[in-house]
N, C-alpha and C positions, 0 to 999 in steps of 0.2 A: 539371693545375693548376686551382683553383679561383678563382671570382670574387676572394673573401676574399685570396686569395697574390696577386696584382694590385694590393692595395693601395686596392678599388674594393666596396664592397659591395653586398650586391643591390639596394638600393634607391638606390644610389647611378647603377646604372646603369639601372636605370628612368626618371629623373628626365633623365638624359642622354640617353636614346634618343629618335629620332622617330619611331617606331612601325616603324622597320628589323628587324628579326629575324634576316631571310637576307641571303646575298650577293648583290651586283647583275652579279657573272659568274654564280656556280655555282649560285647558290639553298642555299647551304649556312650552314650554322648561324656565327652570330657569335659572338665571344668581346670581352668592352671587354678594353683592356689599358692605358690609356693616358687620366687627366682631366686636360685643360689648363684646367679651370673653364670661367670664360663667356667670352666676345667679341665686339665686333661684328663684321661683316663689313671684313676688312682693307682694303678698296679704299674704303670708305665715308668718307672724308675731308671733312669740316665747313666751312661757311663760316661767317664771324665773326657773320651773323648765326644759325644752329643753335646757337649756346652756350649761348643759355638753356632751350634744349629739350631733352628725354629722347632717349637713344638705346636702340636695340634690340639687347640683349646674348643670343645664342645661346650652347648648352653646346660644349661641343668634346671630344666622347670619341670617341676610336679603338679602331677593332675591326678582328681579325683574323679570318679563313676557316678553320673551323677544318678545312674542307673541300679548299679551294685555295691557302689561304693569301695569299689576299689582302687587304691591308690597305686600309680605308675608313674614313670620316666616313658618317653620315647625312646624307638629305639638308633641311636646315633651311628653305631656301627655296627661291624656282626659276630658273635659271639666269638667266632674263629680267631680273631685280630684281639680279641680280649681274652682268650683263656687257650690261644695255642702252646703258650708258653708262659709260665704264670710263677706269681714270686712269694707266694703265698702258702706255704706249708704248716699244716694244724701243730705238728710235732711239738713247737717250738714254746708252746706254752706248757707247763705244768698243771694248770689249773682243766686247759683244755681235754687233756690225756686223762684228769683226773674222770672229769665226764664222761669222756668214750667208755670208759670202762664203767661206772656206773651201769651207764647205757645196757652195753651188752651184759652184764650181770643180770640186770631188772631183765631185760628181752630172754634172753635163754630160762629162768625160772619163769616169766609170766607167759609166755608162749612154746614152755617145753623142746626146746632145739637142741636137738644133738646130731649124732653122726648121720643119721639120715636126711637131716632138715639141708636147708639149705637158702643163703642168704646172698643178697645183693643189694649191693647199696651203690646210689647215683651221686655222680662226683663222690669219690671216695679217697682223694687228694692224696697223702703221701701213705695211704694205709695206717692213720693214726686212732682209727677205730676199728678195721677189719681185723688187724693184728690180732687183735682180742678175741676175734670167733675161730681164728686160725690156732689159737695159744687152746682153746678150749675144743678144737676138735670139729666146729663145726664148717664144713665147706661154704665157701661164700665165694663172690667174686665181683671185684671194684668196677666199675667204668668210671670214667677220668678222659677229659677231652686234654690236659695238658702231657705232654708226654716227658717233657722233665721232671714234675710232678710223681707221675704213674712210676718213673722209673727208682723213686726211690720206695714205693712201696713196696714193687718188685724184690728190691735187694732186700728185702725183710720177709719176703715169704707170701707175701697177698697178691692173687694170681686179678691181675689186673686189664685190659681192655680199653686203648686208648682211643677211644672215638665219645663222641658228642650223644647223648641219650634224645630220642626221638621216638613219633609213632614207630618208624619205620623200622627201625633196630630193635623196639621193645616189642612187634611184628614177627621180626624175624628171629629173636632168640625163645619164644613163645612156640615157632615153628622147630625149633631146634631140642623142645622139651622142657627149656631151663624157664622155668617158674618156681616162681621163689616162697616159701613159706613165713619169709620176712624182707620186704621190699622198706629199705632204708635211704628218706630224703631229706638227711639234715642238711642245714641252708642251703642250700640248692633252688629251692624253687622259686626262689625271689629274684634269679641271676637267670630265668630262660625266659626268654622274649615271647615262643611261641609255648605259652600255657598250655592251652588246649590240645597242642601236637604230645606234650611231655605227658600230662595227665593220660592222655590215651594211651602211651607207650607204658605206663604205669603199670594200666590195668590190665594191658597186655599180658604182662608177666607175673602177675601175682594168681596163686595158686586158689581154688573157690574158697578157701574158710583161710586165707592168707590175712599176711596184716600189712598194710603202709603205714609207716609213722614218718611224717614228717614236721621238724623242728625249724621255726623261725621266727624271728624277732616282732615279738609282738604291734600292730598299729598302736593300739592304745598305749604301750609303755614307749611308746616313739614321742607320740605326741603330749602326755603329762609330764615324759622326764626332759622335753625340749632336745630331744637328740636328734636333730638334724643332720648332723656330720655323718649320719650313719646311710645319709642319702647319695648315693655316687654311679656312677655309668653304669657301672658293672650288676647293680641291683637296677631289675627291671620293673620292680612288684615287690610293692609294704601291704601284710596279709593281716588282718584281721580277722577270727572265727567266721564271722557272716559273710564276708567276701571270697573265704576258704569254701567254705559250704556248697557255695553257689556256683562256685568253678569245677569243683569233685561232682556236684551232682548231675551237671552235663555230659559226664562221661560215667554214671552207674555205682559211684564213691558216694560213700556217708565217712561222718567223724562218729566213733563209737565211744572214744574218749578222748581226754585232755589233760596234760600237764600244764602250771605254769611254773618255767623255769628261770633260773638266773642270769642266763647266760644272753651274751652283747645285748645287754642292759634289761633283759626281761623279753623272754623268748615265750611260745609255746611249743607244746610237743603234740600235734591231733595224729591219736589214731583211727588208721582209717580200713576198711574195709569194701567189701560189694556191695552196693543196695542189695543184694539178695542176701546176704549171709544174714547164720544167726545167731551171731554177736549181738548181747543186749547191748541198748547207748546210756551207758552213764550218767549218774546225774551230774556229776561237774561240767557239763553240755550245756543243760539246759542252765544250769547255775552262771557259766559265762556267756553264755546270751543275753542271759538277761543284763548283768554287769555291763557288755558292750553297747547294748538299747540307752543306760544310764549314763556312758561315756560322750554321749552325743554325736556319734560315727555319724548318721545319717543328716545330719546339720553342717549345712556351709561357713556357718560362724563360729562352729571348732576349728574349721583348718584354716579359716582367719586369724583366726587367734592363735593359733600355731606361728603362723607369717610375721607376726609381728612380737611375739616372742625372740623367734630366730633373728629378724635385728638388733635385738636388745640385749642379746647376749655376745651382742659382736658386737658392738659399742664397750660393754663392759669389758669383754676380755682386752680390747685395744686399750682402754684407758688402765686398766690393770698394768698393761706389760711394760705402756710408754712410763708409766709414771716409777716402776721398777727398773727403768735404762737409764731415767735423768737423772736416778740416784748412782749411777753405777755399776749397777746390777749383772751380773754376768748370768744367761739364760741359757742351757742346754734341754734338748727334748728326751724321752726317752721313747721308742718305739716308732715304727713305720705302716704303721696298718693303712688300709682303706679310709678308715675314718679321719684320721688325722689329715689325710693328705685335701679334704675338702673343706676339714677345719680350717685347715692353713692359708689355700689358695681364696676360700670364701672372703675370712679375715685380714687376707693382704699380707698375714704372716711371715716373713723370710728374715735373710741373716742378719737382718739390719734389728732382728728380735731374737731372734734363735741362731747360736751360733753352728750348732749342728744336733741331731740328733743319732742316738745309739739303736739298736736292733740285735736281738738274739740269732737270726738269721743270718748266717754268714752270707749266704745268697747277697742280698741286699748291701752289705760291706762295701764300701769305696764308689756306690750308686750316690746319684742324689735324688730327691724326692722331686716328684713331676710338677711342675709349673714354680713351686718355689724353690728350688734347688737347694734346699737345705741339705746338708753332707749326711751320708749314713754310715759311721762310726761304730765299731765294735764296743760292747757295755765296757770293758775295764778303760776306757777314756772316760767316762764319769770321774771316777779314782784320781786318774790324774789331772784332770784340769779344777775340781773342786768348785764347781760353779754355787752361786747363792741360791739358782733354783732351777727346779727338774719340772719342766711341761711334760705333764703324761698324756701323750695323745689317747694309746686302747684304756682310757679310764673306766672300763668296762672292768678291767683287769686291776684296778688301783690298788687294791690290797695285797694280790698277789707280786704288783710291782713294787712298792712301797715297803715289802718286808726283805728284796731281795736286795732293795737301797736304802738299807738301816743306816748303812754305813754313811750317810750323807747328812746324818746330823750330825754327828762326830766333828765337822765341822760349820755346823750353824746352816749350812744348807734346809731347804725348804721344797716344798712340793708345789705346784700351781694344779689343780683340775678344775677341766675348763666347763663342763657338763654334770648336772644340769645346771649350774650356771657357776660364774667363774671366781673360784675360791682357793686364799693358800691355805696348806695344812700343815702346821708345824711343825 
């Protein structure tokens, strides 16, 4: 398949690229498949005084490996300018919290951790899962490159470390002794530019019969459930098993098992170890290989067909919403995640659709959301403005939101989710 059958032409991805070429696993040739136009950066949320100023609108094309098939963004800016100071705290879900603790549960009985062990997990954000090895005794310790972030874990008891994870640092705490008997990377490893530096800093610090387990949102449940919104700056790398595989194994990493989980909309969990250890590998391995061979990862006419999905779900959702305003319709959002924010600017979205949206995050309160400036309102303005319907942007979360907004049938209020494709729920 050709640029041209992508829907993207040559000069179209010139304009889109930042001087990327190769893969940041394999060093293998790119292919775009995928223009979400421009955006700013998702986390970049406004205060009432930036409004009358310009913002910085980045391209957002996706490319595939046509080597490993791994799927990536370029890198636009530098992780520093996106995660020095960050607006995005795990705490703030209950469904989320529910997980971390799962988490640690399964980890402490299935890899025996106690007072002796010792755990660290990369980006560890506001201690919404450490908390849990701290509550049970086992020492652990965060790194976290946001230092507002880091500082509320602090206040909870998780002895935390505000710098950027690298070879160099996962070098130098190695040299320090601190190898860890459980090296923890959930979502994380979609957001580092330099794969190869992080993975090597990994195995730096993992102890010889150690585990890595790293959690993230599946390629294949990206592309069947058409979540594209889930594509944004700050994610540098969409993982698939086989394209996981083949970046752990450059640096001495095998997957010895696999979860697949539920979470931002169908995650995995690969555990990983040293090519050398003697961890047996699971057959749910070899069972989702083969599953991902059936998906058609390695076919250019999957993520065509991706391409052209993702505009027809933004045809819908616009014709949905215009034809809910010419009735009168009064529309609030509910939530500010990542995702929403590419929904939005993708679809052209703003107040002239959404009059504002709400957020659990006080952080975010009286911000407005980047590129479309939709208002970020505390939840009990739901309550009082009583709108006819609630756009859920993290509909990853819709049930968990959706019970905490019973209250909005009460008066004939309604739901909109927009993914996988765009539906009211009554």
């Amino acid at each position: 398949m050709n640029l041209t059958e992508t829907g993207m032409s040559e000069s179209a991805w010139l304009r889109g690229s930042d001087g990327r070429h190769s893969c940041r696993s394999c060093g293998g040739h790119l292919q775009p498949f995928l223009d979400l136009g421009v955006s700013p950066l998702c986390e970049a949320f406004l205060t009432e005084g930036q409004l009358g100023a310009g913002e910085t609108f980045y391209p957002l094309v996706v490319h595939v490996c046509a080597s490993c098939w791994h799927v990536q963004l370029g890198e636009y800016v530098a992780p520093q300018d996106i995660f020095g100071e960050y607006a995005y705290f795990a705490s703030f879900s209950d469904a989320w919290l529910a997980h971390a603790r799962d988490y640690v549960a399964m980890a402490i009985a299935r890899f025996e951790l106690g007072s002796s062990s010792f755990v660290i997990e990369l980006a560890s954000n506001d201690g919404y899962l450490l908390r849990n090895f701290v509550a049970q005794g086992v020492p652990c310790l965060g790194i976290e490159p946001a230092a507002n972030v880091a500082a509320a874990a602090e206040a909870i008891g998780v002895p935390s470390l505000v710098q950027f994870f690298d070879r160099e640092l996962g070098t130098l705490l190695a040299s320090q002794g601190k190898q860890a008997d459980l090296v923890v990377a959930n979502n994380v490893l979609a957001q580092v530019p330099d794969l190869n530096g992080f993975l090597a800093g990994a195995r730096k610090i993992l102890k010889p019969e150690g585990v890595l387990t790293i959690e993230f949102p599946h390629l294949v449940r990206l592309l069947d459930g058409n979540q594209f919104d889930t594509i944004y700056h700050e994610h540098f790398s969409y993982f698939s098993l086989m394209a996981l595989e083949r970046a752990l194994g450059a640096h001495r990493l095998r997957v010895f098992d696999v979860d697949e989980l539920w979470t931002h909309g169908g995650s995995l969990r690969a555990y990983c170890c040293l090519t050398e250890s003697v961890r047996p590998e699971e057959s749910a391995v070899a069972l989702l290989r083969v599953a991902e061979e059936r998906s058609g990862l390695r076919d250019l006419a999957t993520y065509a067909a991706f391409a052209a999905r993702t505009r027809e779900i933004k045809f819908d959702l616009l014709e949905l919403l215009i034809r809910l305003k010419r009735r009168g319709d009064r529309i609030v959002g509910y939530g500010a995640p990542g995702k929403g924010n590419t929904l939005l600017n993708y679809c052209g979205i703003r107040t002239d659709f959404v009059d504002f949206t709400v957020d659990r995050n006080p952080y975010k309160h009286g911000r407005y959301l980047p590129g479309t400036r939709i208002p970020v309102l505390a939840p009990d303005r739901i309550a009082e403005v009583r709108p006819d319907y609630v756009l859920i942007l993290p509909w990853n979360l819709k049930d968990e939101i959706m019970r905490q907004l019973a209250f909005v049938r009460g008066w004939g209020g309604k739901f909109v989710i927009p993914i996988p494709e765009p539906r009211i729920v009554e």
